[in-house]
Backbone as a chain_set.jsonl record, in Angstrom:
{"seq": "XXXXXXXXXXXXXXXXXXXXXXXXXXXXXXXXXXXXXXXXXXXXXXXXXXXXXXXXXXXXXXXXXXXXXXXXXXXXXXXXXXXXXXXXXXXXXXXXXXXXXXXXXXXXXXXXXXXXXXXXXXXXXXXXXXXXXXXXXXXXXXXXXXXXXXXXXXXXXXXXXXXXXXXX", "coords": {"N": [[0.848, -1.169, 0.0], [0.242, 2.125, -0.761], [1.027, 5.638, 0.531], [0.314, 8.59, 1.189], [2.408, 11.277, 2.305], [1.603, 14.353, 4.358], [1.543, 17.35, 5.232], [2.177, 20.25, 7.905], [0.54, 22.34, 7.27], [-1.269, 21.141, 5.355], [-0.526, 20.394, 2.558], [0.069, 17.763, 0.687], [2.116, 14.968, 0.051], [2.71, 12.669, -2.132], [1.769, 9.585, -3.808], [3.778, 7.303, -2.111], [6.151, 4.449, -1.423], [6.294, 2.163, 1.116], [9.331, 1.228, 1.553], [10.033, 3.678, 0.134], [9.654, 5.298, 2.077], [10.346, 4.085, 4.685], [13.461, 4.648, 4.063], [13.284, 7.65, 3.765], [13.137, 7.847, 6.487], [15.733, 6.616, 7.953], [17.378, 9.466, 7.075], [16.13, 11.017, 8.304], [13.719, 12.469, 7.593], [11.258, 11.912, 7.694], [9.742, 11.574, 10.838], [8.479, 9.946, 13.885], [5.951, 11.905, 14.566], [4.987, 12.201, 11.867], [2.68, 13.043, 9.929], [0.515, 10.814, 8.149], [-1.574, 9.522, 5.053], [-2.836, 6.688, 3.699], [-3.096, 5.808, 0.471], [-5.49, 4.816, -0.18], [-7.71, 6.258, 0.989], [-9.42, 8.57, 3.351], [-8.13, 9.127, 5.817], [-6.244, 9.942, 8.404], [-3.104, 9.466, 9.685], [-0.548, 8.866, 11.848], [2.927, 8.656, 11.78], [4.493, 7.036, 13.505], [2.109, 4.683, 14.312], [2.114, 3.074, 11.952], [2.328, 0.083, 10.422], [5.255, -1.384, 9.429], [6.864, 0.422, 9.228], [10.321, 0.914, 9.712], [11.943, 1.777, 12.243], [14.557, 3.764, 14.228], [17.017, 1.647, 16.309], [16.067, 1.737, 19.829], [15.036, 3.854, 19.634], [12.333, 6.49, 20.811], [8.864, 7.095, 21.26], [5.38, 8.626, 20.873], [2.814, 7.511, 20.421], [1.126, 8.437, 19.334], [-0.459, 11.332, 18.057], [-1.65, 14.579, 18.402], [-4.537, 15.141, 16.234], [-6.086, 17.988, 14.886], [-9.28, 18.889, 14.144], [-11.414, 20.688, 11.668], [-14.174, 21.525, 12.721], [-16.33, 23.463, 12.909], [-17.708, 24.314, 9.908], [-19.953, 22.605, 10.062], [-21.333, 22.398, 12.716], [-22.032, 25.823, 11.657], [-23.874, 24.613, 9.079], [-25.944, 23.707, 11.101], [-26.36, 25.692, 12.24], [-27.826, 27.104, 10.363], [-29.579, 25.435, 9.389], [-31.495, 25.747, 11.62], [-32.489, 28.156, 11.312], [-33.498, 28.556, 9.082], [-35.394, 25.927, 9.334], [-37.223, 27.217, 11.927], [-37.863, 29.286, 10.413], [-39.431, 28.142, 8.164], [-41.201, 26.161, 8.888], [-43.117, 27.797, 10.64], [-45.863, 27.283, 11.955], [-45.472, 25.532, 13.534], [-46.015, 24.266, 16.789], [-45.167, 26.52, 20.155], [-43.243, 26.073, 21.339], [-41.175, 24.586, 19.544], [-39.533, 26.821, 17.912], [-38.857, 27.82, 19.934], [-36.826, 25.942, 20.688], [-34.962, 25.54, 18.627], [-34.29, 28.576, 17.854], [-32.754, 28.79, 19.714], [-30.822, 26.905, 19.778], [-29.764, 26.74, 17.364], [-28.663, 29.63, 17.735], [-26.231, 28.791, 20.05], [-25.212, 27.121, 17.969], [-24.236, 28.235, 16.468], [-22.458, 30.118, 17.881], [-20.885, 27.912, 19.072], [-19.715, 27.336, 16.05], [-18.088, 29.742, 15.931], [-15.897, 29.201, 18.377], [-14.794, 26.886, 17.213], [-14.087, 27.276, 15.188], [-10.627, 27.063, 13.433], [-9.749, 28.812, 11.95], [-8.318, 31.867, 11.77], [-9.984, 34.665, 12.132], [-12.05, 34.095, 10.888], [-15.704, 35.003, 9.911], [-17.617, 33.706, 9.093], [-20.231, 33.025, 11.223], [-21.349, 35.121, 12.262], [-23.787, 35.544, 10.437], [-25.435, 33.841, 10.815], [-25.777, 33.686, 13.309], [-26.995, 36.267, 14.083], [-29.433, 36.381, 12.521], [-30.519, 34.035, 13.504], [-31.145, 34.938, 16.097], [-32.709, 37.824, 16.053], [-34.488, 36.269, 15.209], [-35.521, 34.657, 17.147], [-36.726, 36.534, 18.711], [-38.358, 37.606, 17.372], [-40.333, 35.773, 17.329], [-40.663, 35.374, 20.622], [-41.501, 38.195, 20.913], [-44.054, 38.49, 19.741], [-45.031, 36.323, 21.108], [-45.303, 37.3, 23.729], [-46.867, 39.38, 23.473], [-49.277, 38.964, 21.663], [-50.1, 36.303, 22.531], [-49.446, 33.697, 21.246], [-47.319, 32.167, 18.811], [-47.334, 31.453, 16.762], [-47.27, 32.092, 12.973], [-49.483, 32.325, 11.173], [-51.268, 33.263, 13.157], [-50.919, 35.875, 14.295], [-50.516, 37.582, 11.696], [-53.381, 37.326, 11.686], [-54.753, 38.314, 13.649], [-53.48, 41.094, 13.865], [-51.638, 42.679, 12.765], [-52.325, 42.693, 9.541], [-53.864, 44.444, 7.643], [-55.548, 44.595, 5.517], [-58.422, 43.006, 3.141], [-58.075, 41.433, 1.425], [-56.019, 39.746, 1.52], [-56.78, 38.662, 4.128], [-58.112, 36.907, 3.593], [-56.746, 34.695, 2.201], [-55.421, 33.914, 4.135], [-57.066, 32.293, 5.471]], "CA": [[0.0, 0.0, 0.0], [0.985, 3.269, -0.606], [0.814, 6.947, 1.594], [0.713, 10.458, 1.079], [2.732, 12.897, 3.593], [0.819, 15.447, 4.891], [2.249, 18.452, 5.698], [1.008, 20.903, 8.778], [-0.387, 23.393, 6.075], [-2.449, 20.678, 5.192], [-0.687, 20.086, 1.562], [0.063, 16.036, 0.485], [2.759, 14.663, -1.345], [3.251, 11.24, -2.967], [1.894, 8.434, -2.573], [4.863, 6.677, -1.622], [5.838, 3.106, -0.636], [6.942, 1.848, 2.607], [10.195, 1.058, 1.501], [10.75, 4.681, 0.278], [9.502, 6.243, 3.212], [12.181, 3.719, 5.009], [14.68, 5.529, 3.262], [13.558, 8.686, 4.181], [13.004, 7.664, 8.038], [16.857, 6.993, 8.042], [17.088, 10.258, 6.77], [15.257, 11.961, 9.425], [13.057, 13.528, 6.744], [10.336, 11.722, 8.662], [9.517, 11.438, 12.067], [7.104, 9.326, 14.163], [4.791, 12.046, 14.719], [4.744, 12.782, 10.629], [1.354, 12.685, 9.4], [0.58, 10.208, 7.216], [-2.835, 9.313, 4.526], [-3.075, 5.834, 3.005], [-3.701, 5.975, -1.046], [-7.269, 4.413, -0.74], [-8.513, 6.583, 2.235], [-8.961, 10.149, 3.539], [-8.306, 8.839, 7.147], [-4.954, 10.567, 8.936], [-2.199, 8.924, 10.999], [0.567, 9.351, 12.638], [3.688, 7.418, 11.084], [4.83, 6.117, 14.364], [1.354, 3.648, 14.023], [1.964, 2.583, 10.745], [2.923, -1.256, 10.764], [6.209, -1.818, 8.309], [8.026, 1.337, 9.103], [11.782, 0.424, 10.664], [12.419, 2.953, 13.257], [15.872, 3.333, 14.66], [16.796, 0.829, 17.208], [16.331, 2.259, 20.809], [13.941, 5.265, 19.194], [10.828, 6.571, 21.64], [7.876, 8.628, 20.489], [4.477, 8.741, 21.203], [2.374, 6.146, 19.366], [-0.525, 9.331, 19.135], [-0.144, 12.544, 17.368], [-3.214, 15.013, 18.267], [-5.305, 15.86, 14.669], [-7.48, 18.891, 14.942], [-10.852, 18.47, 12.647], [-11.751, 21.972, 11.613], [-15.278, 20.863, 12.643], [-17.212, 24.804, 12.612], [-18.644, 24.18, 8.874], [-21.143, 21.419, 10.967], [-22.153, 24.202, 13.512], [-22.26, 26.178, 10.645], [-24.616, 24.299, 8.619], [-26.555, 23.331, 11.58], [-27.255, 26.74, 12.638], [-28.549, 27.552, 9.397], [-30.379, 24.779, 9.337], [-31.697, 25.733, 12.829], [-33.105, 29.565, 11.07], [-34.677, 27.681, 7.958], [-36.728, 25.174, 9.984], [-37.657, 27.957, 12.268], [-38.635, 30.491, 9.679], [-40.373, 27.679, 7.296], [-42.057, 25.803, 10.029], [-43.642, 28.924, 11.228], [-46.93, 27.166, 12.013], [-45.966, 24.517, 14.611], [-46.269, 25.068, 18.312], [-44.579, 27.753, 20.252], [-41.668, 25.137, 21.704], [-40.339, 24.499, 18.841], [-39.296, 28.394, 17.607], [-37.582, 28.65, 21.081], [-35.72, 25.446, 21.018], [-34.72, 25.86, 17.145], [-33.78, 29.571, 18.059], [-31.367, 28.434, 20.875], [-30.158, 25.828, 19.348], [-29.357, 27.763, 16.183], [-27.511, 30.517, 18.559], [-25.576, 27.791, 20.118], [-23.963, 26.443, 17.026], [-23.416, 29.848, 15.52], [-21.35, 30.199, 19.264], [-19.701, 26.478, 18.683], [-18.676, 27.867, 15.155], [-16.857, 30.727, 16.151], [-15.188, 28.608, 18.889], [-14.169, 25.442, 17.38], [-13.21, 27.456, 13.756], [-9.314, 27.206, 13.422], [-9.124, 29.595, 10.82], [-8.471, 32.999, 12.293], [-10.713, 36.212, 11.603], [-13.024, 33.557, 10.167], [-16.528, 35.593, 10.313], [-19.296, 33.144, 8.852], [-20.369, 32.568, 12.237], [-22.096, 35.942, 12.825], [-24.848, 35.937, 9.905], [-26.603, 32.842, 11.48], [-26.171, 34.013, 14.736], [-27.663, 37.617, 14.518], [-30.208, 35.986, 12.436], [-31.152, 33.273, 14.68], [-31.624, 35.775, 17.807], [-33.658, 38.324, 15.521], [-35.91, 35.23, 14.87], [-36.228, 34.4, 18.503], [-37.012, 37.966, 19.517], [-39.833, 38.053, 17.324], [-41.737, 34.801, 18.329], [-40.817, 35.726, 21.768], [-42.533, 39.3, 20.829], [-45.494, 37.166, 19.259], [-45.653, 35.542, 22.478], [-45.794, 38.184, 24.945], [-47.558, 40.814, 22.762], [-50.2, 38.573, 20.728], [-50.325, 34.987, 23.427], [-49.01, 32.849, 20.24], [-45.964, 32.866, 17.783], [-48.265, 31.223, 15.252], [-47.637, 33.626, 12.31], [-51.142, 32.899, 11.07], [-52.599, 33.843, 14.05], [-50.095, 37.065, 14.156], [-51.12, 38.378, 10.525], [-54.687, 37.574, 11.203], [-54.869, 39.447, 15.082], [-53.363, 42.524, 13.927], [-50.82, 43.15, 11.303], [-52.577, 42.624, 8.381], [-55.406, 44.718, 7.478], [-55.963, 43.993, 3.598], [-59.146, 41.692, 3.708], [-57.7, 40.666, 0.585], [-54.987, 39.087, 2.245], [-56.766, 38.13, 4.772], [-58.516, 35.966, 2.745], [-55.869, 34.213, 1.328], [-54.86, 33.17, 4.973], [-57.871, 31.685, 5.877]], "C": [[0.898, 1.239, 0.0], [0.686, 4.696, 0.045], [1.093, 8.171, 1.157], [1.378, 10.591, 2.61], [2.302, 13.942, 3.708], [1.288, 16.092, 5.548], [1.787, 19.06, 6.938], [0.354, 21.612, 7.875], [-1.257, 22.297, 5.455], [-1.859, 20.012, 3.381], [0.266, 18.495, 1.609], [1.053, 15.839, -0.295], [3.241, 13.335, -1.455], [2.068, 10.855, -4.128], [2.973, 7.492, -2.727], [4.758, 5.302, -1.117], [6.293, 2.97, 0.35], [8.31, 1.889, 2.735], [10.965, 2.393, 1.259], [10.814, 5.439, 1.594], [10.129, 5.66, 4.554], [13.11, 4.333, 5.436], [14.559, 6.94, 4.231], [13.483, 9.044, 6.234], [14.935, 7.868, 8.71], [17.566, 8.327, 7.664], [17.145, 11.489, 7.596], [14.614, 12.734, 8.612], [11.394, 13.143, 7.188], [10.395, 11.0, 9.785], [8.317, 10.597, 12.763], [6.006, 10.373, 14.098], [4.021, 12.957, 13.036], [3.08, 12.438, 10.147], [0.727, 12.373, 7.819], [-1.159, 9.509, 6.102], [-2.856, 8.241, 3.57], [-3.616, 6.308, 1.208], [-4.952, 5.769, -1.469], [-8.048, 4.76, 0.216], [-8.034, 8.104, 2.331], [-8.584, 10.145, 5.577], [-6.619, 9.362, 7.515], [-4.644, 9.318, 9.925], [-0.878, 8.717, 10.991], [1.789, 7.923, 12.368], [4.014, 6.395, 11.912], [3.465, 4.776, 14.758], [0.91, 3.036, 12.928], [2.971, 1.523, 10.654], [4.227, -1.051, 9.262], [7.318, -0.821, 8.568], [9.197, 1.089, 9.823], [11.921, 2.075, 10.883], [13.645, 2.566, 13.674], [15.658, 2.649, 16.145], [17.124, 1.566, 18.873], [15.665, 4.115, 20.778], [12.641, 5.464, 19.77], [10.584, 7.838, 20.88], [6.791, 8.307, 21.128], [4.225, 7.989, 20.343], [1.181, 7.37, 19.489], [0.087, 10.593, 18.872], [-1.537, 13.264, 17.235], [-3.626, 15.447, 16.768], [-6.045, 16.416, 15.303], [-8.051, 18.672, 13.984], [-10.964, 20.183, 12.947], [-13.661, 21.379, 11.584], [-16.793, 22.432, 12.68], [-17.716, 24.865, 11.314], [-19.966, 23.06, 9.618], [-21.884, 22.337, 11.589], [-22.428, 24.757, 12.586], [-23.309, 26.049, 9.794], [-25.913, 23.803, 9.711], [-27.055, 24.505, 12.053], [-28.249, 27.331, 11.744], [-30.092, 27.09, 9.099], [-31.737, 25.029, 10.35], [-33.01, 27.599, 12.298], [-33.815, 29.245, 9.926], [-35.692, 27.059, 8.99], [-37.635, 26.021, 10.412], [-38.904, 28.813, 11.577], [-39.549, 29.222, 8.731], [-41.568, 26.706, 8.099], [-43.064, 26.646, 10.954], [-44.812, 28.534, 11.977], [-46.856, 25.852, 13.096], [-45.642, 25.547, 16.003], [-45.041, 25.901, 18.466], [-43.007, 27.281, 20.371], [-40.682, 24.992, 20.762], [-39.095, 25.915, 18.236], [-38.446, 28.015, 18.652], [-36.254, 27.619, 20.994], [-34.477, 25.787, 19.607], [-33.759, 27.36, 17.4], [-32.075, 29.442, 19.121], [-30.305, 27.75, 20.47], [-29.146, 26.261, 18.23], [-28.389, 29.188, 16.72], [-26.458, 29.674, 19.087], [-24.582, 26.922, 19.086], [-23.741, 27.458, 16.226], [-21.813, 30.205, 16.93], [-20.242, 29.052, 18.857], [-18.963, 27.005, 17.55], [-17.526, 28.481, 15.107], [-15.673, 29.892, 17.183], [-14.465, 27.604, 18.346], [-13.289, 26.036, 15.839], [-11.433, 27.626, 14.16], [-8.783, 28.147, 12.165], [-9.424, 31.081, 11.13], [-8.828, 33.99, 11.669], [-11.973, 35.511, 10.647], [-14.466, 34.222, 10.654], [-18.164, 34.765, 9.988], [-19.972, 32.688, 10.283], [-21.945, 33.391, 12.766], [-23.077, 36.134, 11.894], [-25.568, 35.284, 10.944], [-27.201, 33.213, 12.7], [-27.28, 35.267, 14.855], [-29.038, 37.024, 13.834], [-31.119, 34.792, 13.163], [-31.726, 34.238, 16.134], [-32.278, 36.692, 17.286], [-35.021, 37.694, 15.465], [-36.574, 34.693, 15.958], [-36.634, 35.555, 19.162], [-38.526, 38.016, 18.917], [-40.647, 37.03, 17.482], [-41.585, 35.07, 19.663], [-41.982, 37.189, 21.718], [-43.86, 38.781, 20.534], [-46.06, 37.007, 20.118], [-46.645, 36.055, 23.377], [-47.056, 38.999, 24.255], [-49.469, 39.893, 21.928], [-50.399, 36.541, 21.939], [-50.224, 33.681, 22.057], [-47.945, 32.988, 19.239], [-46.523, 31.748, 16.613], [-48.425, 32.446, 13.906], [-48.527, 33.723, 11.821], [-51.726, 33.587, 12.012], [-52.051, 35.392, 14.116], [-50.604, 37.885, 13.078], [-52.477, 38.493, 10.525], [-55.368, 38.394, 12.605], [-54.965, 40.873, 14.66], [-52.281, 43.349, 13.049], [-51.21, 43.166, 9.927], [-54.047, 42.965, 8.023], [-56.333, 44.772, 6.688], [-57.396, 42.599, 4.328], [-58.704, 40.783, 2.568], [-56.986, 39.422, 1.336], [-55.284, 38.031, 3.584], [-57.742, 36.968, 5.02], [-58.039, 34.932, 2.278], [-55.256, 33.595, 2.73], [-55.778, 32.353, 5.518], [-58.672, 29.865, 5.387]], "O": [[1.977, 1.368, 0.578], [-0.539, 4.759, -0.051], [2.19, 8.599, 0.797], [0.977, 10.153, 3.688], [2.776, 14.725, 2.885], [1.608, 15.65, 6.652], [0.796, 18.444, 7.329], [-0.809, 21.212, 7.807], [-2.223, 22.827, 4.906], [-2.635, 19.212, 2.858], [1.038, 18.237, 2.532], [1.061, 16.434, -1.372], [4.22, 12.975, -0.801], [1.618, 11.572, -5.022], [2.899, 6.825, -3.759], [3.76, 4.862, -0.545], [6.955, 3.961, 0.661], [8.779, 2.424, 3.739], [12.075, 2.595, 1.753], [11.781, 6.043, 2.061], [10.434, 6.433, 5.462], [13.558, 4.579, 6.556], [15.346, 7.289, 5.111], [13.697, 10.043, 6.919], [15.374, 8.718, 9.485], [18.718, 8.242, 8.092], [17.843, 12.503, 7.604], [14.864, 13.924, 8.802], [10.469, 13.942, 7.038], [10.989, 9.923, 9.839], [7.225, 10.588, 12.195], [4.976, 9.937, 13.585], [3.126, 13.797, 12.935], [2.627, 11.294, 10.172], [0.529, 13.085, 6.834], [-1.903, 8.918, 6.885], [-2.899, 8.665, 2.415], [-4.503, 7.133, 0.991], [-5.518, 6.163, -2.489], [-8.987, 4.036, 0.547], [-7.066, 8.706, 1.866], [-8.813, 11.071, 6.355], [-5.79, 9.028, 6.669], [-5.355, 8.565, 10.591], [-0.228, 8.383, 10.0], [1.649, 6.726, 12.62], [3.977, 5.208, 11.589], [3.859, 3.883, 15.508], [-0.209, 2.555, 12.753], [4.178, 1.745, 10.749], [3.859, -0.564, 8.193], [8.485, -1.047, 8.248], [8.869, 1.052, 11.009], [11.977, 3.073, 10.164], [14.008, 1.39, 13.622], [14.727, 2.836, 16.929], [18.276, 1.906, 19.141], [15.791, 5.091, 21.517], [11.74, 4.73, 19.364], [11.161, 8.782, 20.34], [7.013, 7.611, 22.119], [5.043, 7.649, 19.489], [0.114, 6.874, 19.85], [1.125, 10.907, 19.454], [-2.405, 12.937, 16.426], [-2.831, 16.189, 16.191], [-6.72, 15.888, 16.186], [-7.519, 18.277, 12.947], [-10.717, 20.787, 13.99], [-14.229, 20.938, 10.585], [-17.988, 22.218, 12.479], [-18.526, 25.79, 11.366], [-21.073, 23.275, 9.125], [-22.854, 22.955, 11.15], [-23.492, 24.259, 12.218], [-23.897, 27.097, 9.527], [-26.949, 23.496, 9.121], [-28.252, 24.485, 12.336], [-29.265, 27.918, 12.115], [-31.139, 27.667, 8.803], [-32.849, 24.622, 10.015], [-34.027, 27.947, 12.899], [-34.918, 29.784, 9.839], [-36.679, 27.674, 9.393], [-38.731, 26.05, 9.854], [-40.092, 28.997, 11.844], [-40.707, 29.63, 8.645], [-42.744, 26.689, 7.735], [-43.701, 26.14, 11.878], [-45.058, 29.371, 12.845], [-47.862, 25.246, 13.463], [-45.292, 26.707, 16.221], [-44.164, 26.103, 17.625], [-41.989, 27.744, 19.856], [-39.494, 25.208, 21.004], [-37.879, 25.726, 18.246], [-37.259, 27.855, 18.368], [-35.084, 27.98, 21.123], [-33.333, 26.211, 19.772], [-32.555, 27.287, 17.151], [-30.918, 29.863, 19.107], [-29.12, 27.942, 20.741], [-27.925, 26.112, 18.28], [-27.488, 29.639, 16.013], [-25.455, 29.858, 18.397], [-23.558, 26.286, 19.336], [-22.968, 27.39, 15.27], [-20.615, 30.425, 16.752], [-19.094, 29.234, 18.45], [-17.758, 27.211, 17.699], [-16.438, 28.188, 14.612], [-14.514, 29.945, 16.771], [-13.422, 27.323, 18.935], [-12.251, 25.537, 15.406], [-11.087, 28.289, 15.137], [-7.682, 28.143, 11.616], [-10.521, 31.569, 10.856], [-8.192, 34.364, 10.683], [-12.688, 36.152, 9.878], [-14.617, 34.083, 11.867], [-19.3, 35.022, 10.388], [-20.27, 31.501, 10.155], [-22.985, 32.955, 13.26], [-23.681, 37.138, 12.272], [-26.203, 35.876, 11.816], [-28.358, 33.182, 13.119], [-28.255, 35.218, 15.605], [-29.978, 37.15, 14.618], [-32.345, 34.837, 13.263], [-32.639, 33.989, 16.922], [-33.077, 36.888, 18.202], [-36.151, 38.168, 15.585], [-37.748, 34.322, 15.977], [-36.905, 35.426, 20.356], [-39.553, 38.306, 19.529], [-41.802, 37.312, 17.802], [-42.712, 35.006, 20.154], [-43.044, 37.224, 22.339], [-44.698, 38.766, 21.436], [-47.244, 37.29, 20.298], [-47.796, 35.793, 23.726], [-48.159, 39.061, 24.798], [-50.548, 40.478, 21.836], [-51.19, 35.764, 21.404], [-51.064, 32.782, 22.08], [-47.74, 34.137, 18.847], [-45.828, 31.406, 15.657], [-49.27, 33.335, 13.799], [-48.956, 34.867, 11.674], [-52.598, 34.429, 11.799], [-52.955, 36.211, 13.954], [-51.157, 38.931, 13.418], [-53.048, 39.312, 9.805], [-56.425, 39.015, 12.505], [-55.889, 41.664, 14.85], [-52.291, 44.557, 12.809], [-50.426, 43.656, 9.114], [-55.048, 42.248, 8.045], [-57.541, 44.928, 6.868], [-57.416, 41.81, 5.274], [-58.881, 39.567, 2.633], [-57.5, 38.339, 1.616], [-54.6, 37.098, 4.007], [-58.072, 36.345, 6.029], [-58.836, 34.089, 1.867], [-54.492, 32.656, 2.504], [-55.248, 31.481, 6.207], [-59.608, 29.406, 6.042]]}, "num_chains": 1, "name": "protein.A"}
């Protein structure tokens, strides 16, 4: 089988066989905690747990090399996800809106925290939009005793009978 080397910047270069990367062990051009990507996988690891490699005799390392996951596109898409449902679901009970809203602030928060890519800003549409969207079913709430936006347009915002025809 053969391996890419994976750089810290993230860029790859081979794929290589065991026997070269051997070579370059004597070398010292790699190290146990080099990070290494099989040819038929996107799975990372750390050379010092890769069976075949001859290490020098009387050589300690760590058999674990931490990988960060840049895992804030997930948050990311989940907060979004979290201000869609919200806003297109408009018509189930009130519970849902609040948890959806929270929930959706919460992984706009996780985003910004877990992103590893500094001054990264996609974090703050979702967010300001998620807490806009819980302000106004909370307003709904208090102000009108439902965050049903039928019942909202047909209470008191909407005074067209056209319209208010068309919701009925």
């Amino acid at each position: 089988m053969r391996y890419f080397v994976v750089l810290d910047s993230g860029e790859e270069y081979g794929p290589y066989e065991i026997s070269e990367m051997n070579q370059w062990i004597s070398e010292g051009r790699i190290e146990p905690i080099s990070v290494l990507r099989p040819e038929t996988s996107e799975v990372k690891l750390a050379a010092s747990t890769l069976p075949g490699l001859e290490w020098k005799t009387g050589q300690t390392f760590d058999a674990y090399s931490e990988q960060k996951i840049d895992t804030s596109p997930l948050y990311l898409r989940g907060s979004w996800a979290c201000f869609i449902a919200s806003l297109v679901l408009c018509c189930l009970p009130t519970g849902f809106h609040l948890l959806a809203g929270i929930a959706g602030i919460w992984l706009s928060w996780s985003a910004f925290r877990f992103s590893k890519i500094s001054g990264e800003k996609a974090w703050i549409a979702p967010m300001v939009l998620n807490f806009l969207l819980l302000c106004v079913w909370l307003f709904s709430l208090f102000l009108f005793g439902s965050m049903d936006l039928r019942n909202l347009l047909n209470n008191s915002l909407v005074k067209s009978p056209a319209i208010r025809s068309l919701l009925k």
